[in-house]
N, C-alpha and C positions, 0 to 999 in steps of 0.2 A: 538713431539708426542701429547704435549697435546692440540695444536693447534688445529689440526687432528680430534682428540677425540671431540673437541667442535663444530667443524662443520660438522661431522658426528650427532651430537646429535641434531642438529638444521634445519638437513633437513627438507623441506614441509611436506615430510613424515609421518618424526618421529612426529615433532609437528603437525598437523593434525591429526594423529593416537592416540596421547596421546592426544589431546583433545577428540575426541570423547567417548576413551574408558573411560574420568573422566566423560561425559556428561554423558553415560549411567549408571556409576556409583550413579550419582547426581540421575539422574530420578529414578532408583530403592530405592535407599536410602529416598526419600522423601514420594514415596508411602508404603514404610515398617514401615515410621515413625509415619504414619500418626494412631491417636490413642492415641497414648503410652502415654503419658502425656499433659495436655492444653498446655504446652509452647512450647514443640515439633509439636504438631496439626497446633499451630498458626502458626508457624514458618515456616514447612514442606509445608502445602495447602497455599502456596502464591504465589504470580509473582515477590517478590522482593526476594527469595532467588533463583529461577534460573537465575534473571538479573544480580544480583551482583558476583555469580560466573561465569558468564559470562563475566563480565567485568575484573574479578580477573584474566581468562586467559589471556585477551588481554594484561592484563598490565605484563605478566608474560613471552609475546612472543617476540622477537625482531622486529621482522618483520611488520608493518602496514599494509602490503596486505594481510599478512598472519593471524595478529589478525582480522582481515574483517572476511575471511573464515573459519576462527576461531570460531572466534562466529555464524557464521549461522550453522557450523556443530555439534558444542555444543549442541546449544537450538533444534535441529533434532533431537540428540542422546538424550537428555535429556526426550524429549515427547516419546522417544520410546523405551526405559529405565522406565520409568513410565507405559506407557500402558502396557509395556510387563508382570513388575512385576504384573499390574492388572489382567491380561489374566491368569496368573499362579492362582492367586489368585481368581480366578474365581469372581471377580466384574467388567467384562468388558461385560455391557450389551448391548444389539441391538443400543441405542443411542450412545453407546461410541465410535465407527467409525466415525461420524460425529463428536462428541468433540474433538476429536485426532487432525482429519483433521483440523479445526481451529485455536489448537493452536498451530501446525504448521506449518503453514503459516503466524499467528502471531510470532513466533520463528523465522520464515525466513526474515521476516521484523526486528525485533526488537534485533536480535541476531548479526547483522552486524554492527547495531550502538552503543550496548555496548560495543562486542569486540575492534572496531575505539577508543569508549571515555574509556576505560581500559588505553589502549596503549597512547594512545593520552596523558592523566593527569601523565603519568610516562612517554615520551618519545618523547612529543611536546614540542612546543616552540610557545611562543605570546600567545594572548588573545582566543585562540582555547583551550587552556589548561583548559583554565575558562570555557569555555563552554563547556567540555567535561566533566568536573570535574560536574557540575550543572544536566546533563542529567543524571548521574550516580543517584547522590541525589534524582532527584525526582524519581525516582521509588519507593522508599519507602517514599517521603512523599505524593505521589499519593495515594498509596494503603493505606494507612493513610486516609488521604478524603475519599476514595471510601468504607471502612471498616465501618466507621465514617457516612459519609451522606447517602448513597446509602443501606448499611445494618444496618444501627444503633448500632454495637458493641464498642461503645465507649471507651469501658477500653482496648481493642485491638487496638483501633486507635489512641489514645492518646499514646498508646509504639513505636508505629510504627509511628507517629508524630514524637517525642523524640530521636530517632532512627536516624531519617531521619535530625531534624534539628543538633544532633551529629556530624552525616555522613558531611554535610555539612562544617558546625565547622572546622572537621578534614582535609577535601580537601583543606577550603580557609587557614588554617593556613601552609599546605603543599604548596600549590603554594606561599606563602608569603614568606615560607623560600625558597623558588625555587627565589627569586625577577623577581617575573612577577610584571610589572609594575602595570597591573590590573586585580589582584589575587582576588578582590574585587566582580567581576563579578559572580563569580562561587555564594555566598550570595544572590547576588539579582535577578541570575538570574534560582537560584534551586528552588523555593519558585514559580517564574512563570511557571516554565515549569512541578511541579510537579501537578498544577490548570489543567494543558492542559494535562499530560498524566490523571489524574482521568476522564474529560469529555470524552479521547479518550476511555477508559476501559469501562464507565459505556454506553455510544453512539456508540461503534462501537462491542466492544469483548464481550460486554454484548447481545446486539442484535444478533450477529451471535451466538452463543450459541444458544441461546432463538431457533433458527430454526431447530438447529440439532436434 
């Protein structure tokens, strides 16, 4: 019976349908939050707290194909979850159709490859683990940079630095006790790939914005 009960809970479905309804959850929660205090402000208006809860699903699903779709159905529901509470909240103005539409399609891009490295750092094997563990990390020490060079809020990006090099910390000593041979990787290889998402955000997601 209680076999039964666990693969009923874990159908495409169910997990699919419980992802989305926590996405829209996340997107209303972050637009409600937004205000309420500088550390919630900070916290709430960022791209590293719907990637990380995005990742947190993957790592939470069994499934690989299914954390994939996972995560792009997440960061969907998560933008429209957000917009909707704006729309209630009567601050979704004539631009805000065009912002929506960017960052979901950013969300679409970007929500498949957290949900994979989620799953991936909890439920791979080999030197992918490193590198899924690293893609995780940089998103907050990207948005770290991007805080930091691109807006100049320094006491913000120096946390979200600290944060990120933490985050790291915490992965490569989790694959080390996993004995991945090169648990090392995820270290040197967060640090690079957090340079490349900050270039990607402030050169690509910044521009489209700018148009809408």
């Amino acid at each position: 019976m209680t076999t039964a009960t666990a693969i009923r809970r874990d159908t495409p479905a169910t997990v699919l349908t419980a992802t989305v309804a926590f996405g829209l959850l996340l997107g209303w929660a972050t637009y409600t939050l937004h205000g309420t205090t500088p550390l919630l402000e900070r916290a709430t208006n960022s791209v590293s707290t719907w990637i990380l809860w995005t990742a947190a699903a993957g790592a939470l699903i069994r499934s690989r194909q299914l954390a994939v779709w996972g995560g792009a159905l997440m960061m969907l529901a998560t933008c429209g979850g957000y917009y909707a509470a704006s729309t209630l909240g009567n601050t979704f103005g004539a631009g805000g159709l065009g912002t929506a539409a960017v960052w979901s399609v950013a969300g679409l891009a970007g929500g498949p490859v957290l949900g994979w490295a989620g799953w991936t750092v909890r439920r791979g094997r080999g030197d992918v683990r490193a590198v899924a563990g690293a893609v995780i990390a940089m998103v907050v020490l990207g948005e770290g940079l991007w805080l930091g060079l691109a807006l100049g809020y320094w006491t913000e990006a120096v946390v979200f630095l600290a944060v990120g090099m933490l985050l790291t910390a915490f992965l490569t000593y989790r694959l080390a006790r996993a004995r991945e041979p090169r648990f090392w990787l995820c270290a040197v290889l967060a640090p690079v790939c957090g340079v490349v998402f900050y270039f990607a955000e402030k050169l690509i997601l910044d521009a489209l914005i700018g148009t809408v």
